[in-house]
Backbone as numpy.savetxt, mean C-alpha at the origin, in Angstrom:
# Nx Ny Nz CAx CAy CAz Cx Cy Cz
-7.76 -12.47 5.50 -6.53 -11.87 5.02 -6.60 -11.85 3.50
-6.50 -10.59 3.30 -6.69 -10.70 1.74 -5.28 -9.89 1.08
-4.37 -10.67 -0.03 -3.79 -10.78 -0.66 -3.43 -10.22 -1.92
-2.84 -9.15 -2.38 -2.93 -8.70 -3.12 -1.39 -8.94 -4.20
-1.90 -10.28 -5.28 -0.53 -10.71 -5.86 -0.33 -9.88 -7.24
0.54 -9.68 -7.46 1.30 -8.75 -8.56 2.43 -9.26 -9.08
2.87 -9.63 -10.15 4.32 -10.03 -10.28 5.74 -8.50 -9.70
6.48 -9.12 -9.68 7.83 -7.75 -9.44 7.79 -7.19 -10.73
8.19 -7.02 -11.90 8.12 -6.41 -12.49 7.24 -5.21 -12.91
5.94 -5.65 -12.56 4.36 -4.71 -12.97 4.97 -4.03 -11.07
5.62 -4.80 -10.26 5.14 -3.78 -8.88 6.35 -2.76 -9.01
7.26 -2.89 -9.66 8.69 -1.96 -9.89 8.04 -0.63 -10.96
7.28 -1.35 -11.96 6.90 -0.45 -12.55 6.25 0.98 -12.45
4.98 0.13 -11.21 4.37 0.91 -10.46 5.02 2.08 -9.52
5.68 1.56 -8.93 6.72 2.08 -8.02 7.07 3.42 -8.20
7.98 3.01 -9.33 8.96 3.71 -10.12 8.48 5.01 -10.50
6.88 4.68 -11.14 6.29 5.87 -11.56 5.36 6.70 -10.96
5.35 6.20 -9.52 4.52 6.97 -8.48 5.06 8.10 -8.33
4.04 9.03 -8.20 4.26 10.26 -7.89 3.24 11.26 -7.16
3.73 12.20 -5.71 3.19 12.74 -5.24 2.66 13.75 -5.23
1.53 14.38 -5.27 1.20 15.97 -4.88 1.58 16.47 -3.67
2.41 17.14 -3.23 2.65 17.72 -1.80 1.53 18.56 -1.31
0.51 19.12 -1.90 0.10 19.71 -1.50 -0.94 19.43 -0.56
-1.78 17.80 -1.20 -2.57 17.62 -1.02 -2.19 15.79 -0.56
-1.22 15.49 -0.45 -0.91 14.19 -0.47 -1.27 13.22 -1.75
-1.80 13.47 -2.44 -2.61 12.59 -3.39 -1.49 11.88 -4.15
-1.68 10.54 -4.51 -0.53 9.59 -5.40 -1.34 10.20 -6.52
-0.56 9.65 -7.59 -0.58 9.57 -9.03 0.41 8.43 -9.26
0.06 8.64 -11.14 1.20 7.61 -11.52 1.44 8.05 -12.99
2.85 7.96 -13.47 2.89 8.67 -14.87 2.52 8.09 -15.68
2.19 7.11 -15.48 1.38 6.30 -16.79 0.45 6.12 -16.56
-0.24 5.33 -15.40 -1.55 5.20 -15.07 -2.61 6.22 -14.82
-2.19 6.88 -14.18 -3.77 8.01 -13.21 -2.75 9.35 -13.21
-2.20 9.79 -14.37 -1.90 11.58 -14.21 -3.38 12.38 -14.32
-2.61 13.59 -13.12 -3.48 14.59 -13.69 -3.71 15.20 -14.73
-5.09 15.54 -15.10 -5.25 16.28 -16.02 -5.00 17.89 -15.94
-5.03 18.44 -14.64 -4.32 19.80 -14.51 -3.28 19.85 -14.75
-2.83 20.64 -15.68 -1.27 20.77 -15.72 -0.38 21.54 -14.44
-1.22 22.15 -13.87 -0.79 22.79 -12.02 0.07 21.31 -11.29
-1.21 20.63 -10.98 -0.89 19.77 -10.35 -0.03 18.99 -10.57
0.21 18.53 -12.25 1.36 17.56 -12.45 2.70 18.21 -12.44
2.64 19.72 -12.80 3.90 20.63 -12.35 4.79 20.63 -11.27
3.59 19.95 -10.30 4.03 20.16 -9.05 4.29 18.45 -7.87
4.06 17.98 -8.67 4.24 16.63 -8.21 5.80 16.00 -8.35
6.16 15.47 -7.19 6.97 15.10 -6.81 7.42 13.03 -7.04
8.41 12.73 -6.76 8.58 11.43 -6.48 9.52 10.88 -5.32
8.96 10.23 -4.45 8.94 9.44 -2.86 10.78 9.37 -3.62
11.93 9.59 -2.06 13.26 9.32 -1.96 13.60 7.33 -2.63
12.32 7.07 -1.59 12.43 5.50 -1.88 11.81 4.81 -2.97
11.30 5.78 -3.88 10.53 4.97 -4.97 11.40 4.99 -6.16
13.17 4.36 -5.92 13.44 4.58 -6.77 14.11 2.56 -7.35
14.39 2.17 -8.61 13.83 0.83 -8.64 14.53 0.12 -8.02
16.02 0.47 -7.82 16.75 -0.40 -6.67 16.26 -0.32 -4.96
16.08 0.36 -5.08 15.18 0.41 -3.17 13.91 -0.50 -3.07
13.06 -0.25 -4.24 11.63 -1.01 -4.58 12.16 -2.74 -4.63
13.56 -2.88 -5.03 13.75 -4.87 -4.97 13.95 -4.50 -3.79
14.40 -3.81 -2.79 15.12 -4.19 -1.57 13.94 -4.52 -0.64
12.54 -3.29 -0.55 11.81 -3.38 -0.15 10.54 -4.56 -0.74
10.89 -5.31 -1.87 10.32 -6.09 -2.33 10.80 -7.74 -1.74
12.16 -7.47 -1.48 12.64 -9.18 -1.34 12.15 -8.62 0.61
12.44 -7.84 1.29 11.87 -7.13 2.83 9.98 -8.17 2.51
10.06 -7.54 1.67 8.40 -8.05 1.92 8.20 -9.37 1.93
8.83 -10.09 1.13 8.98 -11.54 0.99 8.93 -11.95 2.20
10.49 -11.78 2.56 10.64 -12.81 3.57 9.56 -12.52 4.79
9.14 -10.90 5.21 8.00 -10.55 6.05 6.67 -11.38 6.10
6.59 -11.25 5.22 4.70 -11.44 4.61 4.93 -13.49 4.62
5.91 -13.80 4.79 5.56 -15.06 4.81 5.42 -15.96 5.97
5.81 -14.95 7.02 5.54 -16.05 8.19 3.94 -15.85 8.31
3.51 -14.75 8.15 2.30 -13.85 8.18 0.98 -14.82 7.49
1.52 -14.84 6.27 0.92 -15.69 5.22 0.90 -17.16 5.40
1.51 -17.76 6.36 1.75 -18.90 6.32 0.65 -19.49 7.92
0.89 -18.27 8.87 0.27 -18.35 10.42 -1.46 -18.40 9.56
-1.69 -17.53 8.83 -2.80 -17.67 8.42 -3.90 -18.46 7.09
-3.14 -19.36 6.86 -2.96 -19.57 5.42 -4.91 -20.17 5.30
-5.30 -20.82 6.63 -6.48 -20.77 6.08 -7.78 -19.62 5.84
-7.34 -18.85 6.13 -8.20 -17.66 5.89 -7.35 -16.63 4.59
-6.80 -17.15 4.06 -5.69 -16.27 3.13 -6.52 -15.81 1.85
-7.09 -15.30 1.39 -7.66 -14.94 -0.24 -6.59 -14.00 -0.85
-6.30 -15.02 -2.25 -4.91 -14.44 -2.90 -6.27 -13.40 -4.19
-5.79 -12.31 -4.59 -6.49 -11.46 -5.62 -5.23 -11.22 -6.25
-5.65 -11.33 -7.94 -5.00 -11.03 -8.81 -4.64 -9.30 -8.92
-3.86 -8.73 -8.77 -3.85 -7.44 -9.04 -3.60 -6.55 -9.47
-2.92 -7.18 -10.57 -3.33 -6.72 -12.04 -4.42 -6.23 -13.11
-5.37 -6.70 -12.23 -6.59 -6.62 -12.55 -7.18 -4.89 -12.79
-8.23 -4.37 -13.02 -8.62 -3.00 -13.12 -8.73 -2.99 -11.59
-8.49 -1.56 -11.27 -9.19 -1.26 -9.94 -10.50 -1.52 -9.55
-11.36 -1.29 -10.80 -12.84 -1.67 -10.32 -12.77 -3.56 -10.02
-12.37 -4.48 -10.96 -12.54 -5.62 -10.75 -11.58 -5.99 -9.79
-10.79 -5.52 -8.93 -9.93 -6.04 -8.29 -10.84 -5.33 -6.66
-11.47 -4.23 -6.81 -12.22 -4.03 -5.71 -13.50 -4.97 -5.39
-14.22 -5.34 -6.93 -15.20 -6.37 -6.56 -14.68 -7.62 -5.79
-13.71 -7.85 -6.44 -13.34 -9.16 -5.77 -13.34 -8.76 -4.00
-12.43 -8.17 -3.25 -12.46 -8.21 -2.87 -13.69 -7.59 -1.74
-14.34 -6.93 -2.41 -15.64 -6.28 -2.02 -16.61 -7.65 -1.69
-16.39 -8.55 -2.63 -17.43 -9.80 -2.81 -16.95 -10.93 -1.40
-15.81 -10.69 -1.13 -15.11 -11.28 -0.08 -15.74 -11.22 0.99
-15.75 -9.89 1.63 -16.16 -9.19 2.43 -17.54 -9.75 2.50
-18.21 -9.54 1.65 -19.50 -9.22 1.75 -20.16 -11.13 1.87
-19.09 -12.16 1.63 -19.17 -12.89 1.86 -19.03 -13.61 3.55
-17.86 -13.38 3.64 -17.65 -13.13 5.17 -18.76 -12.52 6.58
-19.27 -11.48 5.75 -20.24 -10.59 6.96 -21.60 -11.69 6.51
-21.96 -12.24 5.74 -23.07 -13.30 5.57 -22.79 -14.49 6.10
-21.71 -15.07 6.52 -21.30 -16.50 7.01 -21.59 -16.16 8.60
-20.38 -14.99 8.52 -20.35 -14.37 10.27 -20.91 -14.22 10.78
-22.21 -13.20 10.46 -23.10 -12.61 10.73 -22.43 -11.14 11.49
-21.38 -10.85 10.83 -20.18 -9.73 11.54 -20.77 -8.21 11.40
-21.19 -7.62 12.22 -21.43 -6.35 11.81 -20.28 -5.26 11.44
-19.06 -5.81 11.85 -17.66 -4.83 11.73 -16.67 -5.90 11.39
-16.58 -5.53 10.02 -15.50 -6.78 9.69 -14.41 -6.38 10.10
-13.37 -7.62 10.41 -12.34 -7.07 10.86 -10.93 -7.73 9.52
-10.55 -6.69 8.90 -10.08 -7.41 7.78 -8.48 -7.62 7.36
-7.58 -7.60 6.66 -6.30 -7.25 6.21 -5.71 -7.43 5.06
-5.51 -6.35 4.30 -5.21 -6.24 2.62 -3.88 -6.16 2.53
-3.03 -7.02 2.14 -1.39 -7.41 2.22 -1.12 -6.87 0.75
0.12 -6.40 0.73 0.31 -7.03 -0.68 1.63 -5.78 -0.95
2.38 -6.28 -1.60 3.95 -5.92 -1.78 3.37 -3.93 -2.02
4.83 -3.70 -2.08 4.71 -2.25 -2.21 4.71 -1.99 -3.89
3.21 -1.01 -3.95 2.96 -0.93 -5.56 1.87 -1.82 -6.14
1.63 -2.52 -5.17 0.45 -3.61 -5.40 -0.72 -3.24 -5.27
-1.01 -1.44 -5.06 -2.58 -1.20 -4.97 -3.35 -1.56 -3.75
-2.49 -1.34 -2.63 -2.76 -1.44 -1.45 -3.64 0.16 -0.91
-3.09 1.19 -0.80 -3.42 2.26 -0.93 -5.02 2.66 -1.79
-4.65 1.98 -3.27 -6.08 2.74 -3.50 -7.21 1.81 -3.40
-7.05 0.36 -3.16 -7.95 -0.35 -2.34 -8.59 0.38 -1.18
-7.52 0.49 -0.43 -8.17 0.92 0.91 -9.18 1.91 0.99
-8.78 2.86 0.05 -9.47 4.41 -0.45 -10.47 3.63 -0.38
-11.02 3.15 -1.45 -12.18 2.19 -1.96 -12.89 1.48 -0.75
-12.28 0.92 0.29 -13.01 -0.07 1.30 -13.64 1.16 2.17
-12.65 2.20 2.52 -13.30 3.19 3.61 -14.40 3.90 2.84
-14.51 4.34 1.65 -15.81 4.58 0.83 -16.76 4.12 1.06
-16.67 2.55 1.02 -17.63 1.72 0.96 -18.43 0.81 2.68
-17.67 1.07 3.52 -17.78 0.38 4.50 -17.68 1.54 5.83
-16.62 2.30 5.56 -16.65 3.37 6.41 -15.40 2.82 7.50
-14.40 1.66 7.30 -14.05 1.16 8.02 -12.75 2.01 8.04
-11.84 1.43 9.12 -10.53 2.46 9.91 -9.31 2.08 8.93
-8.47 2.85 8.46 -7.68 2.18 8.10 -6.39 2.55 8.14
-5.41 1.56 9.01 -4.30 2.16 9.47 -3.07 1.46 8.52
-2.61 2.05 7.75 -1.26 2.04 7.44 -0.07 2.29 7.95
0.82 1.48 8.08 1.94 1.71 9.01 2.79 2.42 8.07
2.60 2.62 6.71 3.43 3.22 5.77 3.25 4.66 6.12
1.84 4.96 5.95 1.51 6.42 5.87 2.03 7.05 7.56
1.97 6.26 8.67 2.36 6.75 9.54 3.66 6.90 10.03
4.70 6.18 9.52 5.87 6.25 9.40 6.44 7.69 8.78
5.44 7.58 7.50 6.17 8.75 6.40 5.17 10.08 7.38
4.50 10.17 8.24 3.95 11.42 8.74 5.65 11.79 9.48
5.93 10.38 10.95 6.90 11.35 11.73 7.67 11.34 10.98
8.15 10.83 9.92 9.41 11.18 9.20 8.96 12.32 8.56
8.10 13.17 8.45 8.04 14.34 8.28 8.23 15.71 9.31
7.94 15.11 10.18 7.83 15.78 11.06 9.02 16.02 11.97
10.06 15.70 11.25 11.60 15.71 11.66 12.36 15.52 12.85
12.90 16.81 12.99 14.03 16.49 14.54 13.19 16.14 15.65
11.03 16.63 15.49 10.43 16.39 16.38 9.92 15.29 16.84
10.23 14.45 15.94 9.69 12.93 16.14 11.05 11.85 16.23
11.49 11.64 17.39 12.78 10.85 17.43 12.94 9.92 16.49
11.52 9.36 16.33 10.88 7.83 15.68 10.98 8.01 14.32
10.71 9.19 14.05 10.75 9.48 12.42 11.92 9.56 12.36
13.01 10.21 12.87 14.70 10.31 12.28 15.02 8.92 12.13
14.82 8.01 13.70 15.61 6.29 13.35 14.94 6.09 12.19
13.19 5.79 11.59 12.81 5.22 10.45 13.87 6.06 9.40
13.39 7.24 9.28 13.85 7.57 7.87 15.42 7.26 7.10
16.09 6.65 8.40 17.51 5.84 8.01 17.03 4.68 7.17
16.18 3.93 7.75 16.06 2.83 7.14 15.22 2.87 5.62
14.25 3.80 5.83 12.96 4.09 4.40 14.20 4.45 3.04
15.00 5.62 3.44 16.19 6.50 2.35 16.66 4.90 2.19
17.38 3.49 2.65 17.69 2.87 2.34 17.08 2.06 1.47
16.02 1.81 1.37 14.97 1.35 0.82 14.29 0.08 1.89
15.32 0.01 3.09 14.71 -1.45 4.20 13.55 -1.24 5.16
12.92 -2.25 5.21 11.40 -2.32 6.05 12.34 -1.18 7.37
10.85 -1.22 7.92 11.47 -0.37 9.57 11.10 -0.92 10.18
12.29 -2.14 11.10 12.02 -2.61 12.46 11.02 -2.58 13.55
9.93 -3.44 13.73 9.28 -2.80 14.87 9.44 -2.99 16.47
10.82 -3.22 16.43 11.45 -3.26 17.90 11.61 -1.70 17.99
């Protein structure tokens, strides 16, 4: 279980300044990683819920979540700083891994990258399926599909009550 710690402030920040391409799904961030096309940043958007009062709601949500989680597992837990650059925050956890499949002898690691919303969960992952080729399911990204997919997805209308609020979505 790997851990991705951030203070609230740097993860509000993040948050705050995420921003989408519709066209193509791609994040950005207005401070960090804008495009250099001026098309693309024309056209980029920002998430209903990425706004900074929803980001504490979904931040103290994560708390109390992530800790029974964190706690069932605590001896296998690796906390990463993540603040760190993307490249050094991928070694680390790249070095993890690669530690793990040498102890194990694991040909398919089986892994889990936690870490509050804004914490670089997302472009980790980018990075692990690059590198490993491994599956990677986000319950975020699949949420925000049926909530796209509107009156047709029953599942997406109940979530998207809760996401517009800024609160986790129940998995009863």
């Amino acid at each position: 279980v790997l851990q991705l710690d951030v203070p609230d402030e740097v993860l509000i920040e993040r948050v705050i300044g995420r921003r989408t391409d519709p066209e193509t799904g791609e994040i950005y961030h207005v401070v960090y990683d804008m495009p250099s096309e001026e098309e693309i940043r024309n056209r980029l958007i920002q998430r209903s819920d990425d706004t900074e009062e929803k980001a504490r709601v979904r931040l103290q949500a994560y708390r109390e979540h992530s800790e029974t989680l964190l706690n069932r597992y605590a001896e296998k837990v690796v906390r990463i700083l993540g603040t760190q650059s993307k490249s050094a925050v991928f070694g680390e956890i790249s070095s993890k891994i690669q530690h793990t499949l040498r102890k194990n002898g694991e040909f398919y690691p089986k892994f889990m990258l936690m870490g509050a919303p804004g914490s670089g969960k997302g472009t980790q992952c980018a990075m692990l399926i690059e590198k490993y080729g491994c599956v990677h399911l986000s319950t975020g990204d699949m949420l925000r599909q049926a909530v796209s997919e509107g009156e047709k997805n029953a599942l997406g209308v109940e979530a998207k009550k809760f996401m517009e609020s800024g609160q986790l979505v129940p998995d009863e």
